[in-house]
C-alpha positions in Angstrom: 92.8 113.7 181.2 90.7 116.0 183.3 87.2 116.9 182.4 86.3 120.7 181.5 83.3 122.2 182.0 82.6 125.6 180.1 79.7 127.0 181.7 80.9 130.9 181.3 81.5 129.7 177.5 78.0 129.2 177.3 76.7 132.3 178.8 79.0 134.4 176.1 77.8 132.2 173.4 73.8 132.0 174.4 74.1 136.0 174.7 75.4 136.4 171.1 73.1 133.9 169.8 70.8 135.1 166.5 67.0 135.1 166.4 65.3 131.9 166.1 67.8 130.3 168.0 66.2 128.6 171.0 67.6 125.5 173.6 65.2 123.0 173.3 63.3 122.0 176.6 63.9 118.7 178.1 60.2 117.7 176.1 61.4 118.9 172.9 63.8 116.1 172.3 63.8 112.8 171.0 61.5 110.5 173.5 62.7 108.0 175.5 63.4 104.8 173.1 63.2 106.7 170.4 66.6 106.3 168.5 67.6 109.8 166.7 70.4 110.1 163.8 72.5 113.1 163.2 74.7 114.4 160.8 77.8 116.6 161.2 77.3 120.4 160.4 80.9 121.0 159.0 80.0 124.9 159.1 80.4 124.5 162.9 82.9 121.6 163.7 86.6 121.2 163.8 88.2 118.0 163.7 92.1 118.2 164.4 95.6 117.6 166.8 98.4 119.0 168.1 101.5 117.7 168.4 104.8 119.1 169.8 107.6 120.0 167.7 111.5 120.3 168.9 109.9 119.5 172.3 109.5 123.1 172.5 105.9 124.3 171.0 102.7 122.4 170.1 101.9 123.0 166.5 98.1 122.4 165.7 96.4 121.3 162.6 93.3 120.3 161.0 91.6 117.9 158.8 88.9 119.1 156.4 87.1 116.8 154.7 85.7 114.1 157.1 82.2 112.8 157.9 80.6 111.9 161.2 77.2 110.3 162.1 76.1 110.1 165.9 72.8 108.3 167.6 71.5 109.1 170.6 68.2 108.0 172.5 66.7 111.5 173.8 69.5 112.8 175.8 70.0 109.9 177.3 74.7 109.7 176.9 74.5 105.8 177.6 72.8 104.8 174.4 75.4 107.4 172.1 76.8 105.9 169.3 79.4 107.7 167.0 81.4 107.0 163.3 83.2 109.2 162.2 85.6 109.0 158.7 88.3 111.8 157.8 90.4 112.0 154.4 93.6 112.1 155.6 94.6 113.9 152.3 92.6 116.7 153.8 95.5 117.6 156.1 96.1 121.7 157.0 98.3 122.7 159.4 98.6 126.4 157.1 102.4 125.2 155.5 101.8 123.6 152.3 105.4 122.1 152.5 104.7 120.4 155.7 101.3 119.4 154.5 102.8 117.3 151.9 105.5 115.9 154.1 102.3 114.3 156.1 100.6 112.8 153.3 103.7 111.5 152.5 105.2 107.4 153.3 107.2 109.4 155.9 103.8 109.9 157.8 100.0 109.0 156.5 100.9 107.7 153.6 97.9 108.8 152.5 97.8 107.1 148.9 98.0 103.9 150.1 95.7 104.9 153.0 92.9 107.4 152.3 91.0 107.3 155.6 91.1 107.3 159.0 88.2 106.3 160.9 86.9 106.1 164.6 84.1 103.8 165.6 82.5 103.9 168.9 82.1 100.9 171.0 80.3 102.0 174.5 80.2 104.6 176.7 81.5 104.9 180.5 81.7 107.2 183.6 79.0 109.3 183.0 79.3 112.3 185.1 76.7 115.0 184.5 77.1 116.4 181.0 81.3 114.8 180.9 81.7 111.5 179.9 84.3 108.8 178.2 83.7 107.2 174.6 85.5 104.0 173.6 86.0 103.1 170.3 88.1 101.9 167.6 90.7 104.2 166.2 92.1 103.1 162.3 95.0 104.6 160.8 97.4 103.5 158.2 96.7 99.6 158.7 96.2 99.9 162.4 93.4 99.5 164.5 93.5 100.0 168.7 91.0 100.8 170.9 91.5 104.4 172.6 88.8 106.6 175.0 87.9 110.2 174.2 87.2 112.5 177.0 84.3 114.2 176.1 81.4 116.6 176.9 78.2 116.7 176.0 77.4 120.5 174.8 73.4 120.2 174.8 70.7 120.1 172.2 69.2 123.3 170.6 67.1 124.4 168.1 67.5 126.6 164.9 64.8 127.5 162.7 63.3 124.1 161.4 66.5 122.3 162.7 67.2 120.5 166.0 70.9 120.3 167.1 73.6 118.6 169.4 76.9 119.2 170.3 80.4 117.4 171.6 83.3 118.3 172.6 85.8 115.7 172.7 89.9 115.1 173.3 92.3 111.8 173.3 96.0 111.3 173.6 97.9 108.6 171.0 101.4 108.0 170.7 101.8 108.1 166.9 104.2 105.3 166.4 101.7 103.0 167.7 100.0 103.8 164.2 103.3 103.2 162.1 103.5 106.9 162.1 107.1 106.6 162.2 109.3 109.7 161.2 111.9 109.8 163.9 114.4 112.6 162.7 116.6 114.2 165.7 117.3 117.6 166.9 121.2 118.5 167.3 120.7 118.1 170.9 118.9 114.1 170.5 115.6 115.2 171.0 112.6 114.3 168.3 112.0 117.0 166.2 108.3 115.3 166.2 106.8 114.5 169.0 105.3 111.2 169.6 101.8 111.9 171.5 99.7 113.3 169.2 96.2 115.3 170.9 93.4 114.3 168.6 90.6 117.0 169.5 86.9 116.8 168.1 84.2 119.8 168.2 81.1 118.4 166.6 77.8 119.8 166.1 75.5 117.7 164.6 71.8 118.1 162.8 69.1 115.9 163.5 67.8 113.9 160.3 
C-alpha cells in the first residue's frame, strides 16, 4: 500500500481547533527513555473495514466496543508498542440483518469467539511521520502475522491531557481466518469479497 500524507487535513483541522487546544513542542513530550502509556479515547477513534460486495461496491463497517493501549518513548516511532482487543459482537455496518449474519457461524462466530485482537511485534521503514507496524492478528482460532501501514498523526495537548494519534490500514484475505461464507452471484462471482481493508483511527490519552 502507499503511504498518505494529510498535511492540508491538518491545516482544516488545526484552524477549527477549540480553546485550550495546543500541539505540544518537541520539549513537551515524554523524554528520551522515558516509556509513556496511553489509552484509547473512543470519542475520537474508529476502528473498522471494508469489504467489497458483488464485486461491484465496497461496503464499510465498524466495530464499537474495543480497547487499545499504545507505548511510545517520547516520539521516538521505533520503540511504539500497540494491543489492541475488539468484541466482535460489536459489529455495525447500519443493517441489523446483516449484522447478525456476521456474528453468526457463517462469519465471526462470535459466541464461540468473542474477540479479536492485534498485537504488535516491531516496527519497520520509518519514513518521516509514515511507518509499518507488524504484529499478530487473531481471529476466530487463527493467528498470522500481518503489517499495518500507518501514520503517525502527532502529539497535542488538551486542557490537563496530553494526546497522540495514528492512522493505520492493512489488507487480509478473510478466508485465511476461516471466515468462510462463499455464496455466488448468478454470474460466479463472490457475493463477498475475500480481502477485507482493516482501517484504524486512534487517538490515544496519555496515563
Amino acid at each position: 500500500m502507499k503511504h498518505v500524507r494529510f498535511p492540508l487535513m491538518a491545516m482544516v483541522v488545526a484552524a477549527f481547533l477549540p480553546a485550550g487546544f495546543s500541539t505540544l513542542r518537541t520539549a513537551d513530550a515524554p523524554r528520551d527513555g522515558e516509556r509513556a502509556v496511553y489509552k484509547v479515547d473512543k470519542a475520537h477513534s474508529w476502528i473498522g473495514f471494508k469489504v467489497r460486495h458483488l464485486g461491484v461496491s465496497n461496503v464499510q463497517g465498524q466495530f464499537k466496543a474495543y480497547d487499545a493501549a499504545l507505548e511510545m518513548e517520547g516520539d521516538d516511532l521505533s520503540t511504539l508498542k500497540a494491543n489492541v482487543t475488539i468484541d466482535v459482537a460489536s459489529v455495525d455496518t447500519g443493517v441489523e440483518r446483516r449484522d447478525n449474519d456476521l456474528r453468526s457461524e457463517r462469519f465471526f462466530d462470535a459466541a464461540t469467539y468473542p474477540e479479536m485482537t492485534f498485537v504488535s511485534k516491531t516496527v519497520r521503514n520509518i519514513d518521516g511521520e509514515t511507518f509499518e507496524l507488524v504484529g499478530d492478528l487473531t481471529i476466530k482460532d487463527v493467528t498470522k502475522e500481518v503489517t499495518l501501514d500507518a501514520e503517525y498523526l502527532g502529539r497535542a495537548r488538551m486542557g490537563d491531557s496530553e494526546r497522540v494519534g495514528f492512522s493505520a490500514e492493512t489488507k487480509i484475505n478473510r478466508k485465511d481466518f476461516h471466515l468462510n461464507f462463499d455464496r455466488l452471484t448468478e454470474a460466479g462471482g463472490f457475493v463477498v469479497g475475500h480481502d477485507v481493508r482493516i482501517i484504524l483511527e486512534i487517538e490515544a490519552v496519555r496515563q
